[in-house]
C-alpha positions in Angstrom: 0.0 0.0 0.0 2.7 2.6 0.9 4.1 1.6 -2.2 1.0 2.9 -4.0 0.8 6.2 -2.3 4.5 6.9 -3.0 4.2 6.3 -6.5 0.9 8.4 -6.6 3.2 11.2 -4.9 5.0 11.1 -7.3 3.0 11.0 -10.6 0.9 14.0 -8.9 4.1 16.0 -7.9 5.1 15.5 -11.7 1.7 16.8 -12.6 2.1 19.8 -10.8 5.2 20.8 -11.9 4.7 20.2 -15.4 1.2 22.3 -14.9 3.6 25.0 -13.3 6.1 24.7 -16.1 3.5 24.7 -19.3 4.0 28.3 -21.5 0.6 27.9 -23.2 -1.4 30.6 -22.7 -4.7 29.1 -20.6 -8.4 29.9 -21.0 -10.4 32.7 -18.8 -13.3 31.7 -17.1 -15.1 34.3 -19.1 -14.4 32.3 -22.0 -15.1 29.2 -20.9 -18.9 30.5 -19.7 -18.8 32.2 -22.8 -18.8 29.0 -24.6 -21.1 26.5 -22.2 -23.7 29.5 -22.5 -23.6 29.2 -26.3 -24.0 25.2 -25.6 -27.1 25.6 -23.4 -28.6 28.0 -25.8 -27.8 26.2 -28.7 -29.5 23.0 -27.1 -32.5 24.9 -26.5 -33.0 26.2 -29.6 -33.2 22.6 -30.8 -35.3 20.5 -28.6 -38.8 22.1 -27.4 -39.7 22.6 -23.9 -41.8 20.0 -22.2 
């Protein structure tokens, strides 16, 4: 078992780092409502109400 949580450490420290070290530009929040809201409404727009 302790075997497993060190390994897990480890992957998740990698993770992090890499995370941490990426020089991509991310997404806003703004954007990403942006863009579920024009999901929603699209989905609307094709199946009628009940």
């Amino acid at each position: 078992m302790a075997a497993d949580v060190n390994s897990y450490d480890a992957w998740f420290r990698a993770q992090v780092q890499a995370a941490l070290e990426d020089a991509r530009t991310g997404t806003s929040q703004v954007q990403v409502m942006q863009a579920a809201q024009a999901l929603i409404d699209a989905k609307r727009q094709i199946e009628p109400k009940s």
